[in-house]
N, CA and C of each residue as an Amber inpcrd file, in Angstrom:
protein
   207
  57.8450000 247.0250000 119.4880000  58.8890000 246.4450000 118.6910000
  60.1750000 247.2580000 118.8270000  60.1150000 248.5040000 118.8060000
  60.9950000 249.6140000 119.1550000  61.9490000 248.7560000 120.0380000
  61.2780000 248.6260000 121.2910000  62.6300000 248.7770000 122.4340000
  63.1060000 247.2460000 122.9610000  61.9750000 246.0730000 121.8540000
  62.8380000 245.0690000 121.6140000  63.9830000 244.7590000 120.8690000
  64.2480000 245.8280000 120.0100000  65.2530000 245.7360000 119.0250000
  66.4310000 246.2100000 119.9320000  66.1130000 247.6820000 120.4340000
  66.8310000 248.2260000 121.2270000  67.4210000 247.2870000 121.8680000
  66.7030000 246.8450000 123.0530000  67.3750000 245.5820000 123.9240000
  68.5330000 244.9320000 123.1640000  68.4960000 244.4760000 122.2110000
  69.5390000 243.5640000 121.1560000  70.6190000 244.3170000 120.6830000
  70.8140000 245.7510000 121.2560000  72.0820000 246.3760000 120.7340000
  72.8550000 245.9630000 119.5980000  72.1040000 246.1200000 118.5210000
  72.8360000 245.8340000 117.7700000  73.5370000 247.0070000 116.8200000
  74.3810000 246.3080000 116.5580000  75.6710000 247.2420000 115.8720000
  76.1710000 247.2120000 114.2730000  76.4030000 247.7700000 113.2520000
  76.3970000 247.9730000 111.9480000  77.4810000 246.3740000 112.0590000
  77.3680000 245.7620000 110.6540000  77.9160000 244.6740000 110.8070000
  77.8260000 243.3850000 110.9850000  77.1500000 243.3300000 112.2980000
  76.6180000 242.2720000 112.9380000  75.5460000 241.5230000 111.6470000
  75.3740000 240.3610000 112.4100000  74.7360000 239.3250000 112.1620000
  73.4440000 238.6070000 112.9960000  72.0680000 238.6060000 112.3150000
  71.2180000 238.7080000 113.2090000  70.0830000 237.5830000 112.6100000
  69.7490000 236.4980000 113.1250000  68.8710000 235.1290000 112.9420000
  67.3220000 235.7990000 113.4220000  66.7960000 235.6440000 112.5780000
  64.9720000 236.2250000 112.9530000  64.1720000 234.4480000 112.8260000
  63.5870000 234.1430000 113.5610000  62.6090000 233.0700000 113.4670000
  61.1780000 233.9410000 113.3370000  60.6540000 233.5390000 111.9930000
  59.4130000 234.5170000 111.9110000  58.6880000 235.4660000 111.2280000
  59.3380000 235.1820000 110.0390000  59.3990000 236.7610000 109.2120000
  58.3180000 237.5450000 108.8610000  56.7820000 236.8760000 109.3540000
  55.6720000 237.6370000 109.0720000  55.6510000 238.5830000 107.6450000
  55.5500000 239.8420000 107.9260000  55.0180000 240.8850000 107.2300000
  56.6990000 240.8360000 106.1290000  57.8100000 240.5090000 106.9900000
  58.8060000 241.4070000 106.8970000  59.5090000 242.4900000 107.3140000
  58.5510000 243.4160000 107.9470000  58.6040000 244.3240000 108.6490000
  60.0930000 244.5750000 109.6470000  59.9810000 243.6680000 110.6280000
  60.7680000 243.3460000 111.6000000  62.2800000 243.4560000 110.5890000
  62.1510000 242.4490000 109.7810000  63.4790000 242.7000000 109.1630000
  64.3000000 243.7930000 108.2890000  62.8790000 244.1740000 108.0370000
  63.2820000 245.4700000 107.0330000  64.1040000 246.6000000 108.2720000
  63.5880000 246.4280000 109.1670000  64.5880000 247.5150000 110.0440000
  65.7910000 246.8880000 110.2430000  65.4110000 245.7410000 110.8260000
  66.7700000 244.7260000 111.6610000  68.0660000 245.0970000 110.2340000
  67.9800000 245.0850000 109.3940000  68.8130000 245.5320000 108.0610000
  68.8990000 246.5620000 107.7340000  67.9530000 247.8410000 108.4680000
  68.2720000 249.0910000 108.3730000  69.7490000 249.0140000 109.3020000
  69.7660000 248.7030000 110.0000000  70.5330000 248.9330000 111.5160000
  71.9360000 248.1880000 111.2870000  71.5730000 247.0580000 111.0730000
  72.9840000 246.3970000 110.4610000  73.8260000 246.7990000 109.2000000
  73.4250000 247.3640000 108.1860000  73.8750000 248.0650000 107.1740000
  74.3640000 246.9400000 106.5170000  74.6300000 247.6640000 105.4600000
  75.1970000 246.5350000 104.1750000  76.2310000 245.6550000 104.5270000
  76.8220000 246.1200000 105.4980000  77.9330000 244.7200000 106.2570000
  77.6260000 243.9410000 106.7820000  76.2120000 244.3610000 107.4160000
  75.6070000 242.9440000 107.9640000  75.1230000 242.0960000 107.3110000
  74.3200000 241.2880000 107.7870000  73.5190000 240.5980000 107.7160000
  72.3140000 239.5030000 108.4970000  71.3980000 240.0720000 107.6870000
  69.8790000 239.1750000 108.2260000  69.6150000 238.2370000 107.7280000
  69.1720000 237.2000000 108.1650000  68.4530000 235.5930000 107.8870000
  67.2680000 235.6850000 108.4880000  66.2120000 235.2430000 107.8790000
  64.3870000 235.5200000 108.8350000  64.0240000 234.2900000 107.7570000
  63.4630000 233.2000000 108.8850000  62.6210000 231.8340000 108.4280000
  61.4860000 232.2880000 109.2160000  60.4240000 231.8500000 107.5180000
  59.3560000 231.5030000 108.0170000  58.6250000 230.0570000 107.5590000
  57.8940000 229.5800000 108.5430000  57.1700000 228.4070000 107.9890000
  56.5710000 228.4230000 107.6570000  55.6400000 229.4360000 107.3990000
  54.0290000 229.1630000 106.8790000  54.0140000 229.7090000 105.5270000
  53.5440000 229.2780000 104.5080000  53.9220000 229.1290000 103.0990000
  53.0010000 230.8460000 102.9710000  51.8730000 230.9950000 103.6630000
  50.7000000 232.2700000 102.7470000  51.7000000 233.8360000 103.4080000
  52.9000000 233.0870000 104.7270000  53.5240000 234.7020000 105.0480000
  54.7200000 234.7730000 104.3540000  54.7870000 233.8580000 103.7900000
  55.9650000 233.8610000 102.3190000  55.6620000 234.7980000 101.5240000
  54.5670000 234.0480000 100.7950000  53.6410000 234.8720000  99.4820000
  53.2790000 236.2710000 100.2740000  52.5940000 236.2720000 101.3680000
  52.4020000 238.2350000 101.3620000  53.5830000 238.6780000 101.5520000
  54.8670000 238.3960000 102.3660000  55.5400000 239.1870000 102.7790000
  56.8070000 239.7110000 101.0120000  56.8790000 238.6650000  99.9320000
  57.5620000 238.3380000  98.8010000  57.7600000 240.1550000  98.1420000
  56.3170000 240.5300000  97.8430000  55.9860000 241.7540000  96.8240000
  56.5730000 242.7590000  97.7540000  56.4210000 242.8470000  98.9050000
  57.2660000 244.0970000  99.7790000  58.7140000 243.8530000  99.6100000
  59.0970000 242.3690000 100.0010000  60.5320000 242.5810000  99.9490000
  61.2160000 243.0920000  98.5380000  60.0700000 242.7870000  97.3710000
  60.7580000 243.5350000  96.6110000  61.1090000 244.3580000  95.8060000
  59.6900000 245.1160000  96.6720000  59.4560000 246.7110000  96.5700000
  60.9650000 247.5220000  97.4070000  61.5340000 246.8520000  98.7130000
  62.1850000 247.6730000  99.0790000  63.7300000 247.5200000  98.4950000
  64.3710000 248.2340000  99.0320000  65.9120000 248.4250000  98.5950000
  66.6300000 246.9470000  99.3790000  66.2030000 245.9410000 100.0430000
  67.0150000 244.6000000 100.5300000  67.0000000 243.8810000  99.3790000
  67.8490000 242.8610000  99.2090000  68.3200000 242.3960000  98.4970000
  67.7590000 240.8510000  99.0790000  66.5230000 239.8780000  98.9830000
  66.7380000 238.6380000  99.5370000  67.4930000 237.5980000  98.6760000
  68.0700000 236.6160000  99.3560000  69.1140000 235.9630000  98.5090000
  67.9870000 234.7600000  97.8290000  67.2120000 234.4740000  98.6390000
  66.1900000 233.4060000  98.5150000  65.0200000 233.6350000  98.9360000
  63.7490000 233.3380000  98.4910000  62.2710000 233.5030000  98.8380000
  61.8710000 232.1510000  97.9840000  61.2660000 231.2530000  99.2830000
  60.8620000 229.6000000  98.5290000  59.5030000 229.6050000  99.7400000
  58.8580000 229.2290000  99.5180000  57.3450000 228.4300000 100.3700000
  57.3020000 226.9750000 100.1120000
């Protein structure tokens, strides 16, 4: 996952579309990296990686604007 992110050079600021949001995981960095100027969007379809991924997001310090299944 490391040096796929890498690949995507991304830069504080930026703006970054995730199809997928599983665990969350993925995004929780992708928003380390972009910093509070950025911003992340991550869809997922499947209603049960909603519900697991929900209690982490809001255990951590991100802010989601919306969480719906």
């Amino acid at each position: 996952m490391a040096r796929m992110i890498e690949l995507l050079e991304l830069e504080e600021g930026m703006r970054v579309l995730e199809i997928g949001t599983g665990t969350g995981y993925k995004a929780a960095l992708l928003a380390e990296i972009v910093g509070i100027s950025g911003q992340v969007t991550t869809i997922e379809l499947h209603p049960e990686n909603c519900n697991a991924n929900a209690p982490a997001s809001r255990r951590s310090r991100l802010q989601p604007d919306s969480l719906k299944s």
